[in-house]
Structures are given as C-alpha cells and as structure tokens.
N, C-alpha and C positions, 0 to 999 in steps of 0.2 A: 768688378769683373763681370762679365756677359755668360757667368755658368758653365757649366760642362762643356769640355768641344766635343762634339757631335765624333762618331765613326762609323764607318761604314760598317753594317752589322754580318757581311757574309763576305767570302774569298771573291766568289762569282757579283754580286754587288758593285766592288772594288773595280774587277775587270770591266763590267759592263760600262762602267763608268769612266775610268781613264780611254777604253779602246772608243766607247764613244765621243770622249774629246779627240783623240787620234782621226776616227772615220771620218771625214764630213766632204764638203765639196771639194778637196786635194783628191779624193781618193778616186771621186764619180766624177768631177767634172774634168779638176787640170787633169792628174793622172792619165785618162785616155787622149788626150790632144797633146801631150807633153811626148806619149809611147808615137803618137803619128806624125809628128811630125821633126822626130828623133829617130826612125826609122825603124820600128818596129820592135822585135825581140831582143836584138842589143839591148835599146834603153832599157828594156825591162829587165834583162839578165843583170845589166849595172846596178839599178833600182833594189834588186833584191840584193847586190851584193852589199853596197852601202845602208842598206838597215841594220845589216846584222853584222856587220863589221865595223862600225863608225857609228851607228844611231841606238845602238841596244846598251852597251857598255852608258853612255849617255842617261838614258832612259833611265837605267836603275839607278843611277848617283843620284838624279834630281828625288828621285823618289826617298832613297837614302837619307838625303840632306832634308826632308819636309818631314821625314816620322822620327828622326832626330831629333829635332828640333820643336816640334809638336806646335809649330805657326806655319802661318802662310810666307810668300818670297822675301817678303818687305823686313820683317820679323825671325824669322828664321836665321840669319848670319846673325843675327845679336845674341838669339836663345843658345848657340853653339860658339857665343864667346869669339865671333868675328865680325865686332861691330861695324869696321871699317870697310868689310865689304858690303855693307848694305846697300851700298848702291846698283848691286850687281840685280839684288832683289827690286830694286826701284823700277830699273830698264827691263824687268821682264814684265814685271805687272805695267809699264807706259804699255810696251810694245803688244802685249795681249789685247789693250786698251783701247788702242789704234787700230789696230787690225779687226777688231769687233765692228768697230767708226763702220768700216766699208763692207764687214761680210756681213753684217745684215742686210744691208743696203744690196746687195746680192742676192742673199736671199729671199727678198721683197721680189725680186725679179725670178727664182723660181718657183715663188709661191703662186707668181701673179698668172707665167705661165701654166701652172697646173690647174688653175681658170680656164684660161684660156683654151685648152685642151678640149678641159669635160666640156666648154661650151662649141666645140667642133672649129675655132677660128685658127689654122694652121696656115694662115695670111701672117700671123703676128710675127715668124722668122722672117718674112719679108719688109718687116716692119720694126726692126729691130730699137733702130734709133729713136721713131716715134716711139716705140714701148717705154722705154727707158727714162725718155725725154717730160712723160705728163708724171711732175712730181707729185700733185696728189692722191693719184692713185699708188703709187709707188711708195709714198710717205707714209699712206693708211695701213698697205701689206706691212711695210718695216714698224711702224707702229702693234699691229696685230701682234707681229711672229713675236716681238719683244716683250711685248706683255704676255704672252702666253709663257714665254722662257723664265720671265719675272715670277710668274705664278709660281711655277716647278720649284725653284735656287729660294724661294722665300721659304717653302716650306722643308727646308733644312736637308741635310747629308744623306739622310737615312729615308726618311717620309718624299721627300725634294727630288735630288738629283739620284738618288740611285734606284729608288723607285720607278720614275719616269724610263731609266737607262736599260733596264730589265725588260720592261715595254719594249721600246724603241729597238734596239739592237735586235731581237730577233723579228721583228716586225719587218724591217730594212734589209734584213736579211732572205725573209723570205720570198717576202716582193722580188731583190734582187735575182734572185735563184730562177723564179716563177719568170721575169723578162731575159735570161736566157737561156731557158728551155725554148723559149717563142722564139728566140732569136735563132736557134740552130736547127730552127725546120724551113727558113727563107732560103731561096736561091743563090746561090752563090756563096752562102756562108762558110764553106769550107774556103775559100779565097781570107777570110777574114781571121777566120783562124791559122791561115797558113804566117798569113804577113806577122801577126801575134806571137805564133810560140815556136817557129822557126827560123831562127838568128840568121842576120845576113852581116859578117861582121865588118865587112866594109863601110859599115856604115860610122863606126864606133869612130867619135873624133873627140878631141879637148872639149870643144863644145857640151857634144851628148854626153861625158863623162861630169861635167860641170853641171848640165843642167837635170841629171839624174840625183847629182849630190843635193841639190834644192831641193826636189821633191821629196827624197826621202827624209830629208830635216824638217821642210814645213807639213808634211802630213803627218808624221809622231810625235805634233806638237811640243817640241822640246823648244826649248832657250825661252819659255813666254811666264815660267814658274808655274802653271795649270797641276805639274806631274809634283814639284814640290808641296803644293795646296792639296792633292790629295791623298800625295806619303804623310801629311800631317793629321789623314782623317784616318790612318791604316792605323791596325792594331798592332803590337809590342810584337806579337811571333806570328804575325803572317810573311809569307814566303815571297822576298821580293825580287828574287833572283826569277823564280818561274813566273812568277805575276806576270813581271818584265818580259818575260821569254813569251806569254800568251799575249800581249797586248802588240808586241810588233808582230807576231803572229795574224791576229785579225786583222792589222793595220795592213799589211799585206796582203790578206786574203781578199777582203773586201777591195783593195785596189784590184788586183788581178782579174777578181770576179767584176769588176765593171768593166776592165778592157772586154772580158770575152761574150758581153753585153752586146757592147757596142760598134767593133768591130765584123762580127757580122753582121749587123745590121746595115752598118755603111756599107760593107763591101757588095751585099747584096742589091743596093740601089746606083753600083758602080760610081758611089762619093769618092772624092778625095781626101786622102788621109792625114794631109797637113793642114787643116783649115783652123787650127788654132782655136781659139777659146769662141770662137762664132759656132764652131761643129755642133755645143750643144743648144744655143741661143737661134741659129740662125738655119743650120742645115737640120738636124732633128724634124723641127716642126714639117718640116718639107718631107721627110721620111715618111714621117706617122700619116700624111698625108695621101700619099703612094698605096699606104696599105688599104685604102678605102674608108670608107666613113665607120662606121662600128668599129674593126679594130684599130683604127690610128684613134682614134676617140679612146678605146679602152687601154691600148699600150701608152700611149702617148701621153695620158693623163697617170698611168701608174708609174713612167719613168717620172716625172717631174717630182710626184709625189715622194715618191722613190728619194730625189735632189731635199726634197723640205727635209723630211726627217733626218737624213745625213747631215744636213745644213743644221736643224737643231740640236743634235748630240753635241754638235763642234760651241755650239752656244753658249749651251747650259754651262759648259766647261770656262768659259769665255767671262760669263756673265760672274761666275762664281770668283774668279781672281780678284775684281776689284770690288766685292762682296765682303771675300775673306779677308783681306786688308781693311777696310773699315773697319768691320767685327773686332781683328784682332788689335791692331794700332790705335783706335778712337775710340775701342769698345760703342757703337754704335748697334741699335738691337737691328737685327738680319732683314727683318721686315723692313726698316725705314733704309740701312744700307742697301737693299735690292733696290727697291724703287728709285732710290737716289743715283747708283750706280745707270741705269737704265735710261735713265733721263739723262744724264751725263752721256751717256755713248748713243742716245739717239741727237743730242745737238753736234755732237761732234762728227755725227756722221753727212748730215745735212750739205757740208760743201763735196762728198761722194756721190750723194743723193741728184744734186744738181750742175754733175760734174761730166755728164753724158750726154750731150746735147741743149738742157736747157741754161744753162750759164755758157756763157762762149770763154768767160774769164776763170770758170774752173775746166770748163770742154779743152781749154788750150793752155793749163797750168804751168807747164813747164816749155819754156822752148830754145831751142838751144841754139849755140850762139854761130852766125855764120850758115844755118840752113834753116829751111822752112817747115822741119822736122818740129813736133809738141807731142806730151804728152799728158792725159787728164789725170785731174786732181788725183781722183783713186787709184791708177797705174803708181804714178809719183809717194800715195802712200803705203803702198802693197811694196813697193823697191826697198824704201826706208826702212818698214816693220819688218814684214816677211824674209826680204834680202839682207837687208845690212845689220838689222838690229838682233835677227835669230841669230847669225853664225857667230856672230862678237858675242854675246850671253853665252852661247855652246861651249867658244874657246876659252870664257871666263870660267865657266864652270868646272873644263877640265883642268884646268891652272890651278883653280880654288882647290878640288877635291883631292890631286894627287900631291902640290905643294905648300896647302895653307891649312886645311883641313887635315892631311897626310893620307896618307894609302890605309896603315893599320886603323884606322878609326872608321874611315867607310867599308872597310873589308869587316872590321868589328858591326858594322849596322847590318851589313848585308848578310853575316853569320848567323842573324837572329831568326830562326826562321829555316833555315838551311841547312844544318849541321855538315853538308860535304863541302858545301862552296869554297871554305879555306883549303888553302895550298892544293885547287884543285887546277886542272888546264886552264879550266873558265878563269877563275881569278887571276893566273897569269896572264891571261887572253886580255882581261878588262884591265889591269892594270898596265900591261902595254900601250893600250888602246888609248887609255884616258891621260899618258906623260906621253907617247909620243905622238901617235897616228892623228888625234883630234888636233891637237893644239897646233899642228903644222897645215893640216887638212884647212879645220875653218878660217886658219890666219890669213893663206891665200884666199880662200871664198871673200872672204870679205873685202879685204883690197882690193879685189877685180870688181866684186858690186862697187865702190866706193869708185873705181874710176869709170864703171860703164854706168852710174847715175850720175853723176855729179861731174865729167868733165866729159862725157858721151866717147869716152876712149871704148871700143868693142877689141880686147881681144883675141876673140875665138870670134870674129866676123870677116 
C-alpha cells in the first residue's frame, strides 16, 4: 500500500481547492462570449438558475460518493460494493484526460499572450492564427505551465494542491476585482452594464436555454470525477452540503464578476458583443491597445495573467484525477504518477497543439459530409469530452446515487456533518433533483450533442 491518503487539512483548504477546479477559463473566457452572444442578462439569469437547481444537488453526490468511498473515480464504485459500475468512474477520469489534452494547449496560448502584452505587441489579435500556428513556441508555454502544475500535484493534497489554491484563488480574485474597478471608469461602460444585468427576455430561445445548461455543467466541473477525488481527501464530519453550497457560490461569483469585467470594457470601445471565443484572443488585444501604451500594457497584461491563474486552478484539479488513479489502482508513488500522468497528456495533446493552422489534416479534422463545412481536431475533442462525455457521466451518476447506491445512503453521507440536512426542504429539493430533474435534463443534453456532432443535425439552428 502507498501509506496514509493525504486530507485536506482545513474547511477553507477543501473550498479553495474544488472552487479552484470549478474557476478556470469556463468562467473568464467562455462564460463572457457564451453571455454576448446569447443575448445578455437572459443567458445569465438561465446560467444562475441551472447551477443551483440542476448542478448543486450534482455537486454534492459526487462529493458524497468520493468521501464514502475514500478512492478516487476508478476505485470508488468498488470500495462502495458497486463494482460494476466502474466504468462510470473510467469515463470520467478518460474524459478529464482528454479535456486536459486541449486546455493546456489553451493555456499555452494565454500564457503566450500575457508575453505578449508586457512586451507591448497588441498586433498578435491580429495575428491570431499565426500565434497559434508556431508550435514551438506554443509547445514550450504548454510544456512550462505543465511542469509547473506537476511541481504543485507532486507535492501532495495538503503541501501540493491546497496550498498552492489558497495562493491562487485570492490572488485571481483580486486581480479580477482590481480590472473592474478600471473597467467602470471607461466611457460608455454603463452601456455594458446595462446589456449585462438587464434582461431583455426576448431573447430567451431553446438554444440560450441549452447552451446555458453547458456552461453551467462544464464550469462546476462535474461528470470528470475531480469532485469525487476530492470528497475522498475530505474528512469524516466536514460539512458537505455547505461546502457544496460555497463552491457553486464562487463558481458563480467569479463568473459574474468576469462578465462585468469585460462588458464594459467592450462596450466602451463600441465592440460587438457576439464575437465568440475570438472576443478574448482576437478583439481584446485591440482594446488594451485603444487604451494607450502604459495602460493597455498594464491592464492587458493583468487580464491575461488574470486567464493563466484561472487556467491553473482548473489544472491542478485536472492533473490530479489521473494522479489519483495510479496512486490508488497501481499503487504507484505520486512523484513518478505526476510525471508520468503529465507526460501522458502532453503527447496526447500534441494533435490540439498542431490542430490550429499548422497541420491542415488536424486544422480540418472533422468534415462533414455534403458541405464544405470542418471542424479542428480540438473543437471535435472539446464536443466529445466537454459535450457529450460530461452530461452522460451527470446522468449516470444521478441514476447511480438515487437507484443503485439508494437515496437513504447518500442522504446518510451528506448527514455527516450537517445534522439539519435530513428531512429538511434541501434533501427533498436534492432528492427530487437527482431521480427526476437530472436524469431527464442531461438524457436530452446529450442526444442533441450526439446528433449536432456526429450527424451535424442543429436543432435549435
């Protein structure tokens, strides 16, 4: 055996750490281009309503089922005497796996930019493709940011990942805070806040309701098993119900707090608010640029930086799934599983890496059949993980917890700790939630990804 499992040694610890797997570039990057070009305050009013009514009950089960069980995804259905759904735990730890593949690969590209920045070259949104396109330098940053996050996840739960997250979370915090205060002394920012937190509900279609339910699934990182790996570092009577209640709490707040970031600042420079995942790759740099040299050098370089650290919380979280799986299933010691896990999801990220312009046969992965429509390797594996693999794990898990696992045995985990939470509104609320609302909810999410990737049927287009 590979010794003691590690626990996280404080309440706050614990949070910093799941809410910093939750925060990362869902919350600062998609998040605001998903609000603009979903028409504002709607998306957002949907967004807050699907956390807390679909994504929280969620939250605490996985959490539930990992300090039960006291393993990581893979391991945890067997320690709980349900061996045969281990495969539920396979597909979350693939799907974390994959998803790592391309978001380092990401954030190689906002590392690269927050170079670019301090070095005053606010050409490089104009340049997007060539950015993207020179894989070595691009290979080096994703090399860098991974070794840096291998540092952290090696030296264990406590010294490792929660240390660093105690760091980081108020660090990104304040930064955040500090760019929009600057943000709402620009011209026209009251324009940006208007479009932001005043609802125009016309806007509200299948679509925005669909594509609100994404967001708020892929940024509380659930269905990846990350939240089950770190109910298995929580202690015996810590409070999982409020834990749960604070971690979609920052998850939110930090989203919010980056729309009202970035929406004045757009509005102020009369951008347009639909420009999709370019707004912050492509139109940005052009902002900061606007503002003069000093301050687009000074904001410009503290938003990106602003993107790395959010981008590492999501990491460390990332890096630890297939960490703790070796650890627990191979007994392998944590030092040789980091390294080896790292080196693993930097070859597999490599056809993402060269999937943006410089490979034409990953640039144009997928094409479908009858038009001259394609799309790249990492679009194609962001569909698979993020789309189709999260909501099928979600639904499996509510399937699992309320008919296979039963109600009284996670209502018995989530007691510990809580002494109101039985027979309280909440536990009716969550038990609702998790036999009917989920399991109906994500069964459609997923069929519709499964026909709008795989047979290019769109329909809410």
């Amino acid at each position: 055996m590979i010794g003691k499992r590690n626990k996280f040694s404080s309440k706050f610890g614990f949070i910093a750490a799941a809410a910093g797997s939750a925060v990362g570039l869902g919350n600062i990057w998609k998040f605001p281009f998903e609000v603009g070009r979903s028409g504002g305050a709607a998306f957002l009013l949907l967004y807050l309503l699907f956390c807390f009514v679909l994504c929280y009950p969620l939250l605490i089960t996985e959490i539930a089922i990992g300090r039960n069980a006291q393993k990581s995804p893979v391991g945890a259905f067997k320690a709980i005497h349900h061996r045969q759904w281990t495969f539920m735990g396979i597909l979350g730890v693939l799907c974390g796996v994959l998803i790592l593949s391309f978001y380092n690969v990401v954030t190689a590209w906002v590392f690269g930019y927050f170079i670019e920045m301090l070095l005053g070259n606010f050409e490089v949104g104009r340049q997007f493709t060539t950015f993207t396109s020179d894989i070595e330098m691009i290979g080096g940053y994703s090399l860098f940011i991974l070794a840096v996050v291998a540092f952290i996840v090696s030296r264990g739960v406590t010294r490792g990942i929660e240390k660093a997250s105690k760091v980081l979370m108020p660090v990104l915090i304040g930064i955040l805070i500090f760019l929009i205060i600057y943000s709402l002394t620009l011209d026209n920012a009251i324009e940006g806040i208007k479009f932001y937190l005043i609802p125009d509900f016309s806007k509200i279609s299948i679509d925005v309701v669909y594509r609100a339910l994404g967001q708020a699934f892929f940024s509380l990182s659930l269905g990846m098993g990350i939240l089950i790996t770190y109910g298995s570092y929580l202690k015996s009577r810590e409070d999982i119900v409020f834990s749960g209640a604070i971690i979609t709490l920052a998850d939110i707040l930090i989203a919010f707090l980056a729309g009202l970031m970035i929406f004045p600042i757009v509005f102020s420079q009369n951008i347009q608010t639909d420009g999709g995942p370019g707004l912050i790759f492509i139109t940005m740099p052009g902002i900061f640029q606007a503002m003069g040299p000093a301050w687009g050098i000074a904001i410009g370089s503290l938003f990106f930086l602003l993107l790395t650290f959010a981008a590492i919380t999501s990491i460390i979280s990332l890096l630890e799934l297939p960490v703790s799986y070796l650890v627990d299933q191979h007994e392998i010691k944590r030092d040789y599983a980091v390294w080896i896990s790292a080196g693993i999801i930097f070859l597999l990220g490599i056809p993402s890496l060269i999937g943006n312009g410089y490979s034409e046969y990953f640039t144009h992965f997928i094409r479908y059949y009858g038009s001259e429509a394609s799309i790249d390797f990492m679009t194609f594996l962001t569909d698979v993980s993020s789309n189709t693999l999260l909501p099928f794990v979600g639904f499996l898990t509510s399937i699992f917890a309320v008919y296979v696992w039963k109600r009284k045995k996670l209502f018995r985990e989530l007691h510990h700790g809580n002494e109101h939470f039985k027979n309280s509104w909440l536990s009716n609320y969550v038990g609702f939630c998790l036999q009917f609302i989920a399991p109906v909810v994500l069964a459609i999410t997923f069929i519709l990804t499964i026909l709008e990737i795989f047979f290019g049927i769109y329909i809410f287009s």
